[in-house]
C-alpha positions as CSV (number, residue, x, y, z in Angstrom):
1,X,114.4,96.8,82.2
2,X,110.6,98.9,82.0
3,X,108.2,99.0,84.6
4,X,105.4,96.4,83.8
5,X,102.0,97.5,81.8
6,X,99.3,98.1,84.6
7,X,95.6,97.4,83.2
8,X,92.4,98.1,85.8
9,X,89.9,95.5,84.6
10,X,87.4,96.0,87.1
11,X,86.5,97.9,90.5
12,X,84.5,99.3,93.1
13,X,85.1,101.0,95.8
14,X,85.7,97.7,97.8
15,X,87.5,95.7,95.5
16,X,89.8,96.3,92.7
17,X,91.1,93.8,90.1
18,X,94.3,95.0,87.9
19,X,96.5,93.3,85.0
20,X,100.1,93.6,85.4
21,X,101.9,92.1,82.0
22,X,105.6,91.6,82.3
23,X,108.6,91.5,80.0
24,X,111.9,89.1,81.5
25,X,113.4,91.4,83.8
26,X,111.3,93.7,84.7
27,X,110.4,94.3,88.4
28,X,107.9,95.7,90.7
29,X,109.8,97.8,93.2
30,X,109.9,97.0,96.5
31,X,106.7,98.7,98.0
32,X,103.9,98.9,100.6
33,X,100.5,99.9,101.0
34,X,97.2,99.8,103.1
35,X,95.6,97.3,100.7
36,X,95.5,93.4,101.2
37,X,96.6,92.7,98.0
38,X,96.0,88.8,96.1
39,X,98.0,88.2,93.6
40,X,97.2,84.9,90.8
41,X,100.0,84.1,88.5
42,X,98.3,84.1,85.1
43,X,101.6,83.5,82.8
44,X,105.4,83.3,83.5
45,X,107.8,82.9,86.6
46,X,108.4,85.6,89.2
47,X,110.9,85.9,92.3
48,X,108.7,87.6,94.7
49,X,109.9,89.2,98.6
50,X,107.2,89.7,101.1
51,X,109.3,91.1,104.0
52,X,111.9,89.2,104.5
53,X,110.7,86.3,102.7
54,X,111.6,85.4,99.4
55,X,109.9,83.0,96.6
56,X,109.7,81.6,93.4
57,X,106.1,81.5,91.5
58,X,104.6,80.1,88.3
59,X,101.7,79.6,86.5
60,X,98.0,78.8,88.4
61,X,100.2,80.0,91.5
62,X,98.7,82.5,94.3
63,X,99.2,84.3,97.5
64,X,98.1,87.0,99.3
65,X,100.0,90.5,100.5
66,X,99.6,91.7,104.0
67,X,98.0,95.0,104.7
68,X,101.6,96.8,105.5
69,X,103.8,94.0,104.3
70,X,106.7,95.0,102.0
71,X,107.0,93.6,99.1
72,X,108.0,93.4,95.4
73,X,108.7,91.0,92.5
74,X,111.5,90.5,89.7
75,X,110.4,89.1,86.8
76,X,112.1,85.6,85.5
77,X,109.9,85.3,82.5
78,X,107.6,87.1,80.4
79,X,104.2,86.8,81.7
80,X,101.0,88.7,83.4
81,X,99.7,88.5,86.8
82,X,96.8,89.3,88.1
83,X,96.0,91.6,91.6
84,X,93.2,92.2,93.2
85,X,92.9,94.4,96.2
86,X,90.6,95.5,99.0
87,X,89.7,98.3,99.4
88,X,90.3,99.6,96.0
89,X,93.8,101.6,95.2
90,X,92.8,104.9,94.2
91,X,96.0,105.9,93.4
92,X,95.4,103.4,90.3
93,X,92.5,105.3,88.7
């Protein structure tokens, strides 16, 4: 298992747009920031925990994250995802 491979395609200081590419079984540790994060499923299948709630995505799927929520993902099958999130994450750059 590897951590995915993060990609900033765009920001500004109110907005940040980043491409995560996943192999099968990686996993973005459970986590949580200041940022409302929106996240669009660009290829593969995901199991995703927001809190205490858990879910499956695929393809042309999307949600948003909470400001504060907890939250991570396990990766069912290779793909990438795409986040965007207000403000931008600095800790990215």
């Amino acid at each position: 298992m590897t951590d995915p491979i993060r990609t900033v395609l765009a920001h500004a200081p109110e907005l940040m747009v980043v491409r995560f590419a996943f192999k099968a079984g990686d996993s973005g540790a459970l986590h949580s920031h200041p940022h409302v994060q929106s996240t669009y499923v660009r290829s593969g299948r995901y199991r995703f925990t927001i809190d205490d709630r858990a879910f499956e995505v695929g393809p042309g799927d999307a949600f948003v994250i909470p400001s504060g929520a907890t939250h991570g993902c396990l990766c069912l099958e290779e793909g990438e995802l795409i986040d965007s999130f207000t403000p931008r994450r600095d800790d990215f750059l």
